[in-house]
N, C-alpha and C positions, 0 to 999 in steps of 0.2 A: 504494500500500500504506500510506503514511505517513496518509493521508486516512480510510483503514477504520479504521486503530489509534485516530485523534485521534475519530471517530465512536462507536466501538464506548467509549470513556470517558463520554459524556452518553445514549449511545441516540439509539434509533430514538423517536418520529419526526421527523426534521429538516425543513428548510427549504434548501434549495439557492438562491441567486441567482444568475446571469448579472448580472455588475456595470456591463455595459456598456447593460442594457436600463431601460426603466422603464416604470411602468403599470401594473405589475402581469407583464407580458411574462419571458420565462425565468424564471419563481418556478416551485419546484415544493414540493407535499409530499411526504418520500421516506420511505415505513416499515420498507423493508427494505436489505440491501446488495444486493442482484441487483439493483434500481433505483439503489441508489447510482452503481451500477458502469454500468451501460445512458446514464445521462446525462453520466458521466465520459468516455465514447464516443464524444458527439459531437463531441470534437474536443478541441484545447487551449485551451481560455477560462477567464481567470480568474474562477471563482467561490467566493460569499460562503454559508457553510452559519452555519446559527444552527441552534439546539435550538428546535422546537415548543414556541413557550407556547401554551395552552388560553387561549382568548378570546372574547371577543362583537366582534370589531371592532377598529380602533385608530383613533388620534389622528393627525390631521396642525397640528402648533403651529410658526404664522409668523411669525417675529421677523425683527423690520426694526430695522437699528442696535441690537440688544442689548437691546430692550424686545417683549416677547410682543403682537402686534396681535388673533393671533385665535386660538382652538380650535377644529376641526373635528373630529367623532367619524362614522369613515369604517364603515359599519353592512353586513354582509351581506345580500343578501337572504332574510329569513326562508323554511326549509324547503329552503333552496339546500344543493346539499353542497359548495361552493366554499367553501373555508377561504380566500381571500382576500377582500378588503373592499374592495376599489379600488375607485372610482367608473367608473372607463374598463372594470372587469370585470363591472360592472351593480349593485355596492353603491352604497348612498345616503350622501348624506354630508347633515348637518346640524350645528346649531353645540354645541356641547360645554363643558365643564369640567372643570377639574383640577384639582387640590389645587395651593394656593399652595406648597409646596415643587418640585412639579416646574416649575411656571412658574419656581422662580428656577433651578430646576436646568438650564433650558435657557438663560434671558437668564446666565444665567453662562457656560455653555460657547460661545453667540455672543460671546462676549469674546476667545475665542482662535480665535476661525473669522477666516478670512481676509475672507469673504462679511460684505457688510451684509445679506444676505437672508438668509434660514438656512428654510424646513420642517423640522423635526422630526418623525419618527415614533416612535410612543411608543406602545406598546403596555403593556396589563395581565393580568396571569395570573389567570384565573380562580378558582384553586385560594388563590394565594397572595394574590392583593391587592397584589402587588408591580409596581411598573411598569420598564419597561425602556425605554431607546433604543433601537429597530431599525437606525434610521439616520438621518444627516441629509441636506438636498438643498438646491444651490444655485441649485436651479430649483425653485422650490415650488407651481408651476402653482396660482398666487392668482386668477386669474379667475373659477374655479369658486368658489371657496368664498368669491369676496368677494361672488356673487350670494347663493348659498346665504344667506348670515350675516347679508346685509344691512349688514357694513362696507364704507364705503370705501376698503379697499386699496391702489388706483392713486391714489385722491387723499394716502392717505398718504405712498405713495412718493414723488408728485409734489411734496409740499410738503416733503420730507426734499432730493429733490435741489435745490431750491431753496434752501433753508435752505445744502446746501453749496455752490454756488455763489457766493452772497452771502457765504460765508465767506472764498472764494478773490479775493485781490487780483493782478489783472493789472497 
């Protein structure tokens, strides 16, 4: 009941997560509460509701040790009615840009992440022009998108764990 009240404050239509999944996997769009309530059903799992932003897409942004390495802008397939963008759900991903303020706004918040890896998802509202954090990940499934981008990722990484090691005296 607490979940229809905090719901019925922002509207319909939401976003439901399963926090345990990823891929795009347990995401749902919910427009009404007799859906709300039907997916609250399946059981006790903790899940993440957000308010539907209106979008073309969003951002997956890869900071490695607190510096931005890459933007991927995660694309639906045009004409599709799947309001997700995931690459694993048949959207395309290609490399992207963002406004210099949200790049520092994410190398700032990997400041206080535990992770030296961080993915970011970073979505923009259509309507407003305004971007948001979705979420962050500490698995930011970089293989694809270091093909994509044509950076090299793993050589990044590979040269960052180096760099720490040579720092570490045995």
């Amino acid at each position: 009941k607490r979940v229809i009240e905090k719901v019925k404050e922002f509207g319909f239509p939401i976003i439901v997560k399963d926090i345990n999944l990823n891929r795009g996997e347990g995401v749902w769009k919910v427009e009404n509460i007799k859906d709300l309530i039907k997916i609250f059903s399946y059981g006790n799992k903790l899940m993440l509701i957000q308010k539907f932003i209106p979008n073309d897409g969003d951002y997956r942004v890869i900071s490695i040790k607190n510096k931005v390495e890459l933007v991927i802008k995660k694309e639906r397939i045009k004409g599709s009615t799947e309001f997700r963008a995931n690459v694993a759900r048949g959207g395309k991903a290609v490399k992207g840009t963002l406004p210099s303020d949200i790049i520092r706004m994410c190398e700032d918040i990997s400041r206080h992440l535990v992770c030296d890896i961080v993915g970011f998802d970073i979505i923009q509202n259509n309507d407003t022009g305004e971007y948001f954090v979705m979420e962050t990940n500490s698995s930011p499934h970089f293989p694809t998108f270091s093909v994509i981008s044509e950076i090299d990722i793993p050589g990044i990484l590979t040269d960052y764990i180096i760099k720490q090691v040579k720092k570490k005296k045995y």
